[in-house]
C-alpha positions as a LaTeX table, in Angstrom:
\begin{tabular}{lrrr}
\hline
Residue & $x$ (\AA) & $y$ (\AA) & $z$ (\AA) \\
\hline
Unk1 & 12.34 & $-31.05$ & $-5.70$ \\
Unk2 & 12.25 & $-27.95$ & $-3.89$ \\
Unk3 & 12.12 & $-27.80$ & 0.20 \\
Unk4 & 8.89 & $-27.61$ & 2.20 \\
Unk5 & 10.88 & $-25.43$ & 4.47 \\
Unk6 & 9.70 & $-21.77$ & 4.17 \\
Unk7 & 13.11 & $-19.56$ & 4.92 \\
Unk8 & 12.48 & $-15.88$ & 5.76 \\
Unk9 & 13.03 & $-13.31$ & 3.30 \\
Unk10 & 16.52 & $-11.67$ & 4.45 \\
Unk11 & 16.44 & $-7.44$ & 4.36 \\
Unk12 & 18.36 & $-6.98$ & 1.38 \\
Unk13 & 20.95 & $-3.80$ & 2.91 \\
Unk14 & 21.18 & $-5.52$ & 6.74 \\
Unk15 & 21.45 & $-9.06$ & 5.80 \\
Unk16 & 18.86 & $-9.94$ & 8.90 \\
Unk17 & 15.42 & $-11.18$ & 8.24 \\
Unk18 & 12.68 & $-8.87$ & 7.02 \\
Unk19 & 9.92 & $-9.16$ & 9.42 \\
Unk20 & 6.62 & $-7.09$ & 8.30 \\
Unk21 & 5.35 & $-6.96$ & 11.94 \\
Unk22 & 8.55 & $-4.60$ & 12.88 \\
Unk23 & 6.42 & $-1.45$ & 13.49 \\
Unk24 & 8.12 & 1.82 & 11.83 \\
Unk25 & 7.74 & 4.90 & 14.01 \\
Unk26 & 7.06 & 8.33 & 13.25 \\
Unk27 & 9.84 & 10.68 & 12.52 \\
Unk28 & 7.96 & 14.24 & 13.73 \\
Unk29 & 6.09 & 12.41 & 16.50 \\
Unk30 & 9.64 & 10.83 & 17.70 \\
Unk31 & 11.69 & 14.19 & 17.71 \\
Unk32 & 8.50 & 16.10 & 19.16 \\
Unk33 & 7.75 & 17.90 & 15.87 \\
Unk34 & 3.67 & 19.84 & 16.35 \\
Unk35 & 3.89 & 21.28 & 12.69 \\
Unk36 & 5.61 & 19.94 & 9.55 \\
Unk37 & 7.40 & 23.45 & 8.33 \\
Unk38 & 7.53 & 23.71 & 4.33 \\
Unk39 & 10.52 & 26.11 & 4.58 \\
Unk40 & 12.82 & 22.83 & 5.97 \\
Unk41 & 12.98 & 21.45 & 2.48 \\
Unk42 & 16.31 & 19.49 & 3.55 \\
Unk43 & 14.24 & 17.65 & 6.14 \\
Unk44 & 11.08 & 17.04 & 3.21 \\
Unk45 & 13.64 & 15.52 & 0.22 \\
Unk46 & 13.72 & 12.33 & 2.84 \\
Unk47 & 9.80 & 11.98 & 2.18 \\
Unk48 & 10.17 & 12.54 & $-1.54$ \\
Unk49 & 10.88 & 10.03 & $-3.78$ \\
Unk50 & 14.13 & 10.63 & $-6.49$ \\
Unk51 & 11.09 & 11.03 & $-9.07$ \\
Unk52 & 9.57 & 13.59 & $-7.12$ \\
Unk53 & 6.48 & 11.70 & $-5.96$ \\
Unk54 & 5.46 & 12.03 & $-2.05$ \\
Unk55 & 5.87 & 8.71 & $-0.32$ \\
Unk56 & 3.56 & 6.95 & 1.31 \\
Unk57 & 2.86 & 6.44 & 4.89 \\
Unk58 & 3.62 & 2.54 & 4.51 \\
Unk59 & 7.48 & 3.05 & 3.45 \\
Unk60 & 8.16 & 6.22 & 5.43 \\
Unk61 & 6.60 & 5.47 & 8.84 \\
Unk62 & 4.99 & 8.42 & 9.17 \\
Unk63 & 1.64 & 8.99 & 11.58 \\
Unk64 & $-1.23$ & 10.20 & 9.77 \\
Unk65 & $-1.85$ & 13.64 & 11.02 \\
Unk66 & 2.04 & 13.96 & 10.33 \\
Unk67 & 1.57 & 12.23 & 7.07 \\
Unk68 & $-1.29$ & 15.21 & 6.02 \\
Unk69 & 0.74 & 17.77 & 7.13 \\
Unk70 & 4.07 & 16.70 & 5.41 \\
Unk71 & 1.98 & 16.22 & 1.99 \\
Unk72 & 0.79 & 19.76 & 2.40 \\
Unk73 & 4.06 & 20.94 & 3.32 \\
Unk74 & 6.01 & 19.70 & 0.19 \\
Unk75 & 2.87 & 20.88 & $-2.05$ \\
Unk76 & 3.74 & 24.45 & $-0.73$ \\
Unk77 & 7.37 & 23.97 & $-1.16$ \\
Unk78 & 6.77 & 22.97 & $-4.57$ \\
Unk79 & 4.51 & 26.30 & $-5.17$ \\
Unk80 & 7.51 & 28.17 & $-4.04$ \\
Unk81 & 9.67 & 26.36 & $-5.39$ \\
Unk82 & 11.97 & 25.29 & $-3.12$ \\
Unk83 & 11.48 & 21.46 & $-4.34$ \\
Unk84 & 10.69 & 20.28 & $-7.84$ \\
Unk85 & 7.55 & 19.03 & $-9.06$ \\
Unk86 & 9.35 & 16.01 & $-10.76$ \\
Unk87 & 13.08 & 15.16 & $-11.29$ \\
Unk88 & 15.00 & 14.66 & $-14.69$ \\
Unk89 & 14.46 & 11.39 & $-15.65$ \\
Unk90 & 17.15 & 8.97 & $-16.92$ \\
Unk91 & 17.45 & 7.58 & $-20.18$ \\
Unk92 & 14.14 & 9.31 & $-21.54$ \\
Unk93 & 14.78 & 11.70 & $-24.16$ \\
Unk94 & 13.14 & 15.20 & $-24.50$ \\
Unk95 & 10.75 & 13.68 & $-26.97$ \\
Unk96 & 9.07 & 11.52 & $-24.01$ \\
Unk97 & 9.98 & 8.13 & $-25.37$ \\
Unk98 & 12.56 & 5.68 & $-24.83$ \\
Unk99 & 15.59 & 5.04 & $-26.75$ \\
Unk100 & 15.76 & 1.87 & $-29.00$ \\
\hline
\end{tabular}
């Protein structure tokens, strides 16, 4: 018979428990950043995930005004290519299916 007793769900890298009311905080708002730059593609790969796809506000932490500017910023960086649209995926071959 499984335990009434509800344990915590432990943060899987840190080993302490997760706790959803821990409030992220902006990255640009705490280092003072106005404007989200395009050109600082180093700084925009941390917002993108490793498919290419811009992450959302809920994992990154990101304010909203910062959050419009940075999906604006890697659209442009994408246009000149500085970041890719989407990344090679794994175990897909060219033909767009998966091996059996």
């Amino acid at each position: 018979m499984p335990s009434t007793k509800a344990r915590p769900r432990t943060d899987k890298k840190r080993g302490r428990p997760f706790d959803p009311t821990r409030r992220r905080f902006c990255h640009f708002c705490k280092e003072k950043i106005d404007e989200v730059d395009y050109k600082d593609f180093t700084a925009l790969r941390r917002f993108i995930s490793d498919r290419g796809k811009i992450k959302s506000p809920r994992v990154t932490g990101t304010c909203r005004r910062h959050q419009r500017q940075l999906a604006t910023s890697i659209k442009r960086a994408r246009e000149m290519a500085l970041i890719p649209y989407v990344s090679e995926a794994k175990g897909i071959e060219k033909g767009g299916r998966r091996p059996r």
